[in-house]
N, C-alpha and C positions, 0 to 999 in steps of 0.2 A: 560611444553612443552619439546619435546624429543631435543636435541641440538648436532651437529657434528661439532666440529671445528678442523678444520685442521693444524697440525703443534703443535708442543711442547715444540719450544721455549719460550721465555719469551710473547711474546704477546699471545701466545695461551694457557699456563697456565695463565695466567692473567686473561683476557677474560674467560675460561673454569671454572677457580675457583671463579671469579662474581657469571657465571652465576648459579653454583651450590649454593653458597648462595643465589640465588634470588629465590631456589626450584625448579629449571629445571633439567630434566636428562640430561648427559653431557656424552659424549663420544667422545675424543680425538681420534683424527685421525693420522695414522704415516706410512711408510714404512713399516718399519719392527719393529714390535711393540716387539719384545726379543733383539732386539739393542739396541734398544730404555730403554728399561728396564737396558741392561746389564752398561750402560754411568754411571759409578761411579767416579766422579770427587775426587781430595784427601778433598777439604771441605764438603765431605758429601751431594751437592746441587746437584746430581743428581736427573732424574725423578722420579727413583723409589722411593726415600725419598719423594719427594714431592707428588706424590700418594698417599702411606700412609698417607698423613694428609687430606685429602681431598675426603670424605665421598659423595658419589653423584659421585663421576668420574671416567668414565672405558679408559682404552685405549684400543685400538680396529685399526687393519688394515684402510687403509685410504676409501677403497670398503663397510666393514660391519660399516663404522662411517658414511657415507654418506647415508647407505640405512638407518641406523639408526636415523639419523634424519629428523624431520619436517623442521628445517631452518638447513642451513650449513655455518659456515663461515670458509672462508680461512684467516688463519694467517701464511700459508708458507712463505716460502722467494719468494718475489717475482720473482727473478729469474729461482725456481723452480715450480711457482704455477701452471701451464697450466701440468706440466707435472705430480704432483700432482693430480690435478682434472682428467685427462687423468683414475691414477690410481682408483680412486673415482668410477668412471665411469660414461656415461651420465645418464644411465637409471635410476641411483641412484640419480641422479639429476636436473633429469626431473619434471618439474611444481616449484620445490622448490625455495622458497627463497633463492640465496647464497649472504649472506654479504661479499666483499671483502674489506678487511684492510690491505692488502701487497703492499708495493713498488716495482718498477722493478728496483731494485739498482745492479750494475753491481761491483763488487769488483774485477773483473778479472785486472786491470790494476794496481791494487796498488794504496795504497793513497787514494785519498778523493772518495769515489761512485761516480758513473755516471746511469742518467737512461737510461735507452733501455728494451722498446719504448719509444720517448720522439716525444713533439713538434706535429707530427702529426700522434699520435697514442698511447694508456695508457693501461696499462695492465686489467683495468676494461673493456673498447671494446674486446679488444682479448681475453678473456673468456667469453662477450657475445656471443660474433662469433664463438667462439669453442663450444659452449653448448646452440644453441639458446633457448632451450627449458626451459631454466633457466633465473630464474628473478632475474640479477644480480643488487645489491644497492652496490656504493662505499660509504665508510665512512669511517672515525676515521681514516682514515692514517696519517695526519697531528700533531701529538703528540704522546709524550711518549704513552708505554701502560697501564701504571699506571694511569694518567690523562682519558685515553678511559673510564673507570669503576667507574672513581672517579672524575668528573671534579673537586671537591671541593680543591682540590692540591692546583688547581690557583686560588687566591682571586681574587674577582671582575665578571665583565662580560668576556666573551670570548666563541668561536662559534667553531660548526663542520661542516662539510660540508655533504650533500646527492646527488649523482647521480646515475639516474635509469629512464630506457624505461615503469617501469611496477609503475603506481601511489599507485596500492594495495600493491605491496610490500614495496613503500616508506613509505607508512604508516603503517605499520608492522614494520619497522626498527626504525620509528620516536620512537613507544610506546615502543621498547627495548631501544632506547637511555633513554628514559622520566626514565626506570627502573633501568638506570643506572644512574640517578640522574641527568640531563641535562634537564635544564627549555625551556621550548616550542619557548619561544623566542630567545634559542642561536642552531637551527637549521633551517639552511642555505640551502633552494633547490637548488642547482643549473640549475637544468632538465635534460637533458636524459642522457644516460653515456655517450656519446660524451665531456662532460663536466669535465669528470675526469680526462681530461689530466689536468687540471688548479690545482687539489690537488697534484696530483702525481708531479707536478712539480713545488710546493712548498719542495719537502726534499732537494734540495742541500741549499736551505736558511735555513732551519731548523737544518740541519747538521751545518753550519756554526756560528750560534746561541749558539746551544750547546756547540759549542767548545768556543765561546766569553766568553757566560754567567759563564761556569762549572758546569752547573744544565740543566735535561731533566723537571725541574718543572716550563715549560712557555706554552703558546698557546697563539691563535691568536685572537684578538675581532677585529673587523669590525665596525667601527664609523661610523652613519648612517645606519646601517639594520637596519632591518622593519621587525615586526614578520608578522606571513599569514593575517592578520585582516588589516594590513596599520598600527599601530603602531608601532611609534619607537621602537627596540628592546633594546635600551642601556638603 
């Protein structure tokens, strides 16, 4: 399957390099994709190194990565995603499945994030509403992004969450989680993206966690879910 995901920080090579070992085409989505190229950090961990290793993945403007793909996921920042997608464009994603895994973390105050939109309103609804044409599923915000690809990090049981207006697409999303290694039982519908305000405002505890623990290697299990059949999930 063709895949545009957007953004090329760590969650989006992350996620982009999964996905090319899972044998999907992959084309990374960015601004300005000769910026993007030219970021030579003094250790070497620029993108352009890490392109080079990674056979199956093109970067491509954020417009020719979105026409380019069948599914599109945004792994912007979330404070930049709407304007992100914006450059995308609709028509480029129109009908398609877009997974959204960005936070609205607002860093502008210093110190600890803050979301915006919070409480009554999540950045999954505001790019439904900006592109209704688009079948948006929120997932995997709630953990590292190493964990998203790998739950196997966390020993034990432990859950992600799905919000989405559109059930086909949810089910499309579930069978890329299943591919990413997440048993049928540690996915959590919540219902329509109205719902994602409750993920998205899980990261100030999750931020807080991390800083307790000194490890992004945790998630979340729910004692008492119930996989879709009525049994217990744990």
């Amino acid at each position: 399957m063709r895949y545009a995901v957007l953004g090329t920080g760590d969650v989006g090579r992350t996620i982009g390099g999964k996905l090319a070992e899972l044998g999907h085409d992959v084309v990374l989505g960015t601004r300005d994709p000769g910026a993007t190229l030219a970021r030579t950090p003094e250790d070497g961990s620029g993108f352009a190194a890490w392109l080079e290793d990674r056979a199956g993945v093109r970067l491509a403007a954020f417009a020719d990565a979105a026409a380019h793909g069948e599914v599109v996921v945004n792994a912007t920042r979330g404070g930049a995603s709407l304007a992100a997608l914006d450059a995308a464009g609709a028509a480029n994603l129109r009908g398609k499945i877009l997974v959204d895994v960005a936070n609205p973390l607002d860093t502008s105050g210093g110190g600890i994030p803050v979301l915006d939109p919070v409480n009554t309103d999540s950045l999954g609804e505001a790019i439904q509403r900006r592109f209704p044409e688009t079948r948006v599923v929120k997932t995997l915000n709630t953990m590292n992004c190493r964990i998203m690809v790998d739950p196997g990090r966390v020993p034990g049981d432990h859950h992600v969450f799905v919000s989405g207006n559109d059930d086909g697409a949810k089910t499309a999303v579930r069978e890329l989680l299943f591919s990413f290694g997440w048993p049928g039982a540690a996915v959590i519908d919540l219902g329509d993206i109205g719902t994602a305000r409750g993920p998205e405002m899980v990261l100030p505890l999750w931020i807080r966690l991390w800083g307790a623990l000194g490890h992004a290697d945790f998630n979340f299990h729910i004692q008492g879910a119930r996989a879709a059949d009525g049994r217990p999930a744990d």
